[in-house]
ZAMAR-215411 format. One record per residue (C-alpha): residue number from 1; residue in three letters; x, y, z. Coordinates in Angstrom, 2 decimals. Example, Ala and Ser with C-alpha at 12.3 -4.5 7.8 and 13.67 -1.06 7.14 Angstrom:
<atoms>
[atom 1; ALA; [12.30; -4.50; 7.80]]
[atom 2; SER; [13.67; -1.06; 7.14]]
</atoms>
This chain:
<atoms>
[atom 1; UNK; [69.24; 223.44; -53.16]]
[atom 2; UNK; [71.19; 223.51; -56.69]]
[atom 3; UNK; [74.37; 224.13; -55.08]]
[atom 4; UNK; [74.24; 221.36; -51.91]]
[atom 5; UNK; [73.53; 219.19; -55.02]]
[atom 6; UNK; [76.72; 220.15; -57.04]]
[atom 7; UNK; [78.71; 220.27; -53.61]]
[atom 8; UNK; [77.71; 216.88; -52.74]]
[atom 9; UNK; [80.28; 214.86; -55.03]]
[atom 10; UNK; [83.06; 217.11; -53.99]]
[atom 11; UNK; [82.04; 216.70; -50.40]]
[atom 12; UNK; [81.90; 212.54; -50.46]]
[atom 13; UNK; [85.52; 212.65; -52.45]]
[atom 14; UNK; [86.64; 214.84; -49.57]]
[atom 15; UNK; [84.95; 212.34; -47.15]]
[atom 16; UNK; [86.98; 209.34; -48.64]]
[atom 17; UNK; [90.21; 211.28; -49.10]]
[atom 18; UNK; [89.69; 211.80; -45.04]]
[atom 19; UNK; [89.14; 208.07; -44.06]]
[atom 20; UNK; [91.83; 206.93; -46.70]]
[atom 21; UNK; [94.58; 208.99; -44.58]]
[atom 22; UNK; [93.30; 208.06; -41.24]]
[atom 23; UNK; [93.48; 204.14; -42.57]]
[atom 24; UNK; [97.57; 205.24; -43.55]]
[atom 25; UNK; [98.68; 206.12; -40.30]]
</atoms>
């Protein structure tokens, strides 16, 4: 449960790095 908790913040930047390129193109 410890590490879904320390992967979360990495997982939501990878999120918005996702949407910010789809919004480019």
């Amino acid at each position: 449960m410890g590490l879904i908790l320390f992967h979360f913040p990495m997982i939501c930047y990878i999120a918005i790095f996702i949407k910010n390129n789809r919004e480019r193109k």
